[in-house]
C-alpha positions in Angstrom: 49.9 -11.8 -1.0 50.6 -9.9 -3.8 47.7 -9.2 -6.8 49.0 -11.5 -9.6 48.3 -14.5 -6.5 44.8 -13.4 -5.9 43.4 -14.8 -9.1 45.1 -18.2 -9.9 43.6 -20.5 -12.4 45.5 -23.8 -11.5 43.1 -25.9 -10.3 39.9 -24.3 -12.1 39.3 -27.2 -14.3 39.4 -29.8 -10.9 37.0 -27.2 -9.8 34.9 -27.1 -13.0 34.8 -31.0 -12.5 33.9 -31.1 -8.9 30.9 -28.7 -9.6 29.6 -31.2 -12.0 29.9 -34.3 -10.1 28.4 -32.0 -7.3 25.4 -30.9 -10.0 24.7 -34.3 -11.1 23.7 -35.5 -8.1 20.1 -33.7 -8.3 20.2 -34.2 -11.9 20.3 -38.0 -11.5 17.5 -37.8 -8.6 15.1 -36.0 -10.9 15.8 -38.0 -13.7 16.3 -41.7 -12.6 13.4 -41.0 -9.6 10.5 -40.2 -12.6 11.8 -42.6 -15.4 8.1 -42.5 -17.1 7.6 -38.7 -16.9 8.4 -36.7 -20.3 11.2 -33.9 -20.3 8.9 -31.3 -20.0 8.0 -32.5 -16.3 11.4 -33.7 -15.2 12.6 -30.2 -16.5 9.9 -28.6 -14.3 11.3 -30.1 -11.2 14.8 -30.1 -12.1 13.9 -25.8 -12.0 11.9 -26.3 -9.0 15.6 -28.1 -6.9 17.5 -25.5 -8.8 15.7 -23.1 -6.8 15.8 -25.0 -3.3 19.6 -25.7 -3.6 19.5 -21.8 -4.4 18.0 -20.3 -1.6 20.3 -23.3 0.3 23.5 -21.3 -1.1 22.4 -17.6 0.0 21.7 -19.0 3.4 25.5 -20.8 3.3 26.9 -17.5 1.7 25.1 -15.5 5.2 27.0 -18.1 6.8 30.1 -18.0 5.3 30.1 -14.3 5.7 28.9 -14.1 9.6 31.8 -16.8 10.4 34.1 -14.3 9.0 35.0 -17.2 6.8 35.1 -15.5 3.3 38.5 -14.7 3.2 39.6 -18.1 4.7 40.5 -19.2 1.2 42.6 -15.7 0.2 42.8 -16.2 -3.5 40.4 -17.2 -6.6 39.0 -19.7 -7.6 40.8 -22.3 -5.6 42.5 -22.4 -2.3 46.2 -21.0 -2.5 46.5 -22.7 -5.7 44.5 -25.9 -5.0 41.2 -27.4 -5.7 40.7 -28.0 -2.1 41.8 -27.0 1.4 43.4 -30.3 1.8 46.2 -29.4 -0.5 46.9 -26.2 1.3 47.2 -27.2 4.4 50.7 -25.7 4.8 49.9 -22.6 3.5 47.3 -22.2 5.9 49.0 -23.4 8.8 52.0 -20.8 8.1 48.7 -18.2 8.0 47.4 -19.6 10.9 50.6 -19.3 12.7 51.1 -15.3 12.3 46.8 -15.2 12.6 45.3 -17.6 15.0 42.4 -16.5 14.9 42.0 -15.7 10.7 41.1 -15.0 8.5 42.6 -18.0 7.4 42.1 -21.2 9.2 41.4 -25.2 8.4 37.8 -24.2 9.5 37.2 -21.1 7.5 38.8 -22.5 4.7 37.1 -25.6 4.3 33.6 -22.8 5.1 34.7 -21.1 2.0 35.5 -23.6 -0.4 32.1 -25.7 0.5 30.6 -22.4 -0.5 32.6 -22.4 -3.7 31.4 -26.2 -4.4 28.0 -25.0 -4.0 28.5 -22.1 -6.4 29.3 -24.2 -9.2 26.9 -26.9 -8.8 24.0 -24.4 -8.8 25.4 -22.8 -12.0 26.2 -26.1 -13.7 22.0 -26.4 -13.2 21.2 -23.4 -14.1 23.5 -23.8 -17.5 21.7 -27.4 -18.3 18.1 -25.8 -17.5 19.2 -23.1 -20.1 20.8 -25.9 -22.4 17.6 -27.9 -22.1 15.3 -24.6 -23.0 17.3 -24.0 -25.9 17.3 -27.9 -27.3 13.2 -27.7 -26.9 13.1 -24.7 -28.9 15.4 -26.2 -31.8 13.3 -28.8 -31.7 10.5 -26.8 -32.7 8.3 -26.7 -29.3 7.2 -22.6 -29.5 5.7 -23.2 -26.0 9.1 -23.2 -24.8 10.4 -19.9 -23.7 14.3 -19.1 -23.7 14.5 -15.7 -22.1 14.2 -16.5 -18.5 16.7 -19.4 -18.9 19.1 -17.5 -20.9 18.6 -14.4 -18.4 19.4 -17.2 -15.6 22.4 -17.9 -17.2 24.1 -14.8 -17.8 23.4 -13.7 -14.4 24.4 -16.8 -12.9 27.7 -15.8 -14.4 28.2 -12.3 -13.5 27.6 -13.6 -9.5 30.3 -15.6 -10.1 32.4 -12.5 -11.2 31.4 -11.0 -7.7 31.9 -13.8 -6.0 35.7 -13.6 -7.2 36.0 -9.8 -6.9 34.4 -10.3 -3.0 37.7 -12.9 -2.6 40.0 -10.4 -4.4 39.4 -7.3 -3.3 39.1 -8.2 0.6 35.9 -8.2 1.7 34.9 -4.7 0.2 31.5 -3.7 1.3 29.5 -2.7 -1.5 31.2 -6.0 -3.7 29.8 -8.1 -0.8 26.0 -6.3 -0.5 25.8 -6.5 -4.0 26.6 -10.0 -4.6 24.2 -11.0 -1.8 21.5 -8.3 -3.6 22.9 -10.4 -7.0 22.0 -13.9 -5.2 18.2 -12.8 -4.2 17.9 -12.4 -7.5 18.9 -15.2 -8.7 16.5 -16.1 -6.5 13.6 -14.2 -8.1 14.3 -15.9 -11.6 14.3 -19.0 -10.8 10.9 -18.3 -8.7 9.4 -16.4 -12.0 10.5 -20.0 -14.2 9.0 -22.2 -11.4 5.7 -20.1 -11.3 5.6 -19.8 -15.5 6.5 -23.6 -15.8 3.9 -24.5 -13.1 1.2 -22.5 -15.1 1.9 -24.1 -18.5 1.3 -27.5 -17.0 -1.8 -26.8 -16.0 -1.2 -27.3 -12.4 -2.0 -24.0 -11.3 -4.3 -21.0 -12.6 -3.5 -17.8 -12.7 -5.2 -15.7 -9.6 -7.3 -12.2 -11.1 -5.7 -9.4 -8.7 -7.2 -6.3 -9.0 -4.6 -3.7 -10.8 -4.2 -1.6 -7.4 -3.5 -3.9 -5.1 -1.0 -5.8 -7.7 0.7 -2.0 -7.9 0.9 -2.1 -3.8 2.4 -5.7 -4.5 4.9 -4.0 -6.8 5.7 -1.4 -4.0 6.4 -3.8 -1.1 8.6 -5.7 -3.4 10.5 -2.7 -4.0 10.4 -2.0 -0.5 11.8 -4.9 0.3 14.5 -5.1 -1.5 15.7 -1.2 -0.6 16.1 -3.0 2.9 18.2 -5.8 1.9 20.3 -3.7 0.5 20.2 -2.0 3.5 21.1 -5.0 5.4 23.7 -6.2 3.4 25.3 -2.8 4.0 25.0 -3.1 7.9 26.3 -7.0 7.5 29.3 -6.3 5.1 30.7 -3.0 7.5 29.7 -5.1 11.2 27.5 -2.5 11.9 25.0 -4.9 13.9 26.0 -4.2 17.3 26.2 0.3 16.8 23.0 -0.3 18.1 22.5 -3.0 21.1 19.1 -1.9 22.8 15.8 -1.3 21.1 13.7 0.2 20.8 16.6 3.2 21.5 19.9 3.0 20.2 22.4 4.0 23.1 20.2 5.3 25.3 18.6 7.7 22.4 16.1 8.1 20.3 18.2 10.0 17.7 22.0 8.9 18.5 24.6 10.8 16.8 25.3 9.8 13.5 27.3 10.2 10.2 25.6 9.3 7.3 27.5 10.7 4.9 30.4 8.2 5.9 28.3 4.8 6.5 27.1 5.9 3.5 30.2 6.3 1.4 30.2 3.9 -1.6 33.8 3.2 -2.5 35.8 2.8 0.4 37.5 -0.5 1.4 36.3 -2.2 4.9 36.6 -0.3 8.0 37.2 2.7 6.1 35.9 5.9 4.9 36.0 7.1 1.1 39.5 8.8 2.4 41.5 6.4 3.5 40.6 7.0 7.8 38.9 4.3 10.0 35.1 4.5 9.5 33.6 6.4 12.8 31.8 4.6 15.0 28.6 7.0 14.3 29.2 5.9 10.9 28.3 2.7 11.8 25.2 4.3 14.1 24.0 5.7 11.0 24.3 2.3 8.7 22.4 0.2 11.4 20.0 2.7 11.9 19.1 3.4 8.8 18.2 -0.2 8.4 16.2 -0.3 11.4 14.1 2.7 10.6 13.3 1.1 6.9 12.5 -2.1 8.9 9.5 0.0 10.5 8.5 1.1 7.5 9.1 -2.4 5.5 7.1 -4.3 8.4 4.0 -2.2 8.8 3.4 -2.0 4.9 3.8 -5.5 4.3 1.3 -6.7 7.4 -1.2 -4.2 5.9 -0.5 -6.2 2.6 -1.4 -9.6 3.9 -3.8 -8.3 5.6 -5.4 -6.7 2.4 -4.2 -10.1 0.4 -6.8 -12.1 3.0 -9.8 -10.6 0.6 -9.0 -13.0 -1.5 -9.3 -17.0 -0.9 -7.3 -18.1 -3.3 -4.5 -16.2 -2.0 -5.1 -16.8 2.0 -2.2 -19.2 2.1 0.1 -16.5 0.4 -1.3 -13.7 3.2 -0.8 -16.1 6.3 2.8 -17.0 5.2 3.7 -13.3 4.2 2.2 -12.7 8.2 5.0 -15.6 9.5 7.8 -14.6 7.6 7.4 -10.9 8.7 7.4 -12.1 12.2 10.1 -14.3 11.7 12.2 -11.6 10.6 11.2 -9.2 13.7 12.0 -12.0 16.2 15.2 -12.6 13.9 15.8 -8.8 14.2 15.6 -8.0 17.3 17.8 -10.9 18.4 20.3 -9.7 16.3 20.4 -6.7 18.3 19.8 -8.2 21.8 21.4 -11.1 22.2 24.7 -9.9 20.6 24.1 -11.3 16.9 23.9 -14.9 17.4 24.7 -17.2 14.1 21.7 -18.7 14.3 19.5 -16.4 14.0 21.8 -14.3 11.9 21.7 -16.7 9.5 17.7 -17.2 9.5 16.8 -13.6 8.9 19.0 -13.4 5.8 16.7 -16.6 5.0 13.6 -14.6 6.0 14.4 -11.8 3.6 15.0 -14.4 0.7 12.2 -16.5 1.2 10.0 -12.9 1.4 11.5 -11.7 -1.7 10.4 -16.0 -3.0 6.8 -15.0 -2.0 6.3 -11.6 -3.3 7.8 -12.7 -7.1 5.6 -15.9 -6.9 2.4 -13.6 -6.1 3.1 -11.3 -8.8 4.1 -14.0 -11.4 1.1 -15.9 -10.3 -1.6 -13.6 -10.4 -3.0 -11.3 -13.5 -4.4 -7.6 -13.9 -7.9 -6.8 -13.6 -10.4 -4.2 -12.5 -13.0 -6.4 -11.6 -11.1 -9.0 -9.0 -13.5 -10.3 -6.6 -13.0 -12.4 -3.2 
């Protein structure tokens, strides 16, 4: 396929349509569902499905990308020119003919363009929650703030410019981990509007955390999300299976490795920054990278909830912090030892997102202070 057919804009405003129709079915529930509620409430749980259908897309994107699927529609943003897979089905039976298997198929095709759907519906909320901040504010409500919206918005926008380059430029590693770092947060904006909307409504308080353990909050959040990046790496290159035992990897504590080619930046899939197929201790090195930050990760996030327990207003916080960290060992280790099935594949990207959910919500729902008691 040559480069001027990667991007073709044909059937973008079909697509542009579809997302809306696709938006304004959560749009209508919210609205037509609490007919007496004022805007301010309906807007507060319009943010609150934004976020839902949200964390629904990164765990269809894991899929997508762990059924090899994100290629299965090869150019941008429609499918060889059409708004749907049904008007390229000769096109991708003639790719299905050379490549049985793929990248393009009916299956993967249909994968990828569901994804697509998805994409635009969540930004065609995201745009209206922004369009409704910025009407409230015109309208004179100060209470209303317009940077988290707007923020929303523009970042909304630039994952949609990844999501094209991860079509365009084939898969390329660090285009693919950093649009799945780009969609967690997403994620973590949305959770900050939910938390700040929830607060001015008086539902909930704000919870006095005492400035050092809001810091170690800080740190495991950080934490956290140097090992998603880590695991996008080891997803985007197929790294999972380097290492198919554990505790050992190979039959070794220490296997041989070559970081500095997993860890090459700018190299196209399946190859180093020269141009050579990636080493398979390149791939050693990117998985075990990732499970030696897990360690790390794990033990200082259970000391977290376990220090986060202190306080009763936050138990609920500590014990699902405690499941989701468990969740994500058992969703580990299966990875590893029962040769990467989808499922669970699928459910420890979800792990990581809801973990990264948690952590923002703590922080945005708690304040500073010396003097936090139990």
């Amino acid at each position: 396929m040559s480069t001027d057919s990667l991007y073709n804009l044909g059937p973008l405003l079909h697509l542009l349509v579809m997302g809306a129709l696709v938006a304004m079915v959560p749009l209508c529930w919210v609205w037509l569902r609490n007919p007496r509620a004022s805007t301010a409430h309906r807007v507060r749980l319009l943010t609150l499905v934004t976020l839902f259908l949200t964390f629904d897309l990164v765990l269809f994107g894991a899929f997508t990308r762990l059924t090899d699927s994100g290629l299965g529609c090869p150019d941008w943003p429609g499918c060889y020119g059409h708004a749907s897979p049904v008007g390229a089905q000769v096109a991708i039976d003639q790719a299905q003919q050379v490549m049985p298997t793929g990248p393009v198929t009916h299956t993967k095709a249909w994968i990828e363009m569901v994804h697509r759907y998805m994409a635009m519906a969540v930004g065609g909320l995201i745009l209206t929650l922004a369009g409704f901040a910025w009407t409230r504010r015109w309208r004179g409500d100060s209470s209303v703030r317009v940077a988290w919206p707007t923020l929303t918005l523009i970042w909304v926008c630039l994952q949609g410019a990844f999501g094209a380059l991860t079509v365009t430029m084939k898969l390329f590693p660090l285009i693919v981990t950093l649009h799945l770092f780009g969609a967690l947060m997403l994620l973590a904006l949305l959770t900050l509007q939910v938390q700040q909307q929830r607060q001015a409504s008086d539902w909930v308080t704000e919870v006095a955390l005492n400035v050092s353990v809001r810091r170690r909050v800080y740190l495991g959040l950080a934490l956290l999300l140097m090992q998603v990046l880590l695991g996008g790496w080891v997803s985007t290159n197929y790294a999972v299976l380097a290492c198919n035992t554990f505790p050992q990897c190979q039959g070794s504590w220490w296997p041989l490795m070559d970081f500095a080619q997993g860890f090459g930046l700018w190299r196209p899939l399946g190859l180093n920054t020269q141009g050579e197929p990636l080493h398979f201790e390149a791939l050693t090195a990117i998985h075990y990278a990732h499970r030696l930050m897990a360690y790390v990760v794990l033990a200082y996030l259970s000391a977290l909830a376990w220090q986060l327990r202190r306080f009763s207003a936050l138990s609920t916080v500590a014990t699902w912090l405690s499941g989701l960290l468990l969740l994500q060992l058992l969703t580990g280790l299966s990875n590893v030892v029962l040769d990467w099935p989808l499922a669970a594949a699928v459910m420890h990207t979800g792990g990581a997102a809801a973990l990264l959910v948690l952590l923002v919500g703590l922080l945005a729902g708690t304040r500073a202070t010396r003097d936090a008691v139990n």
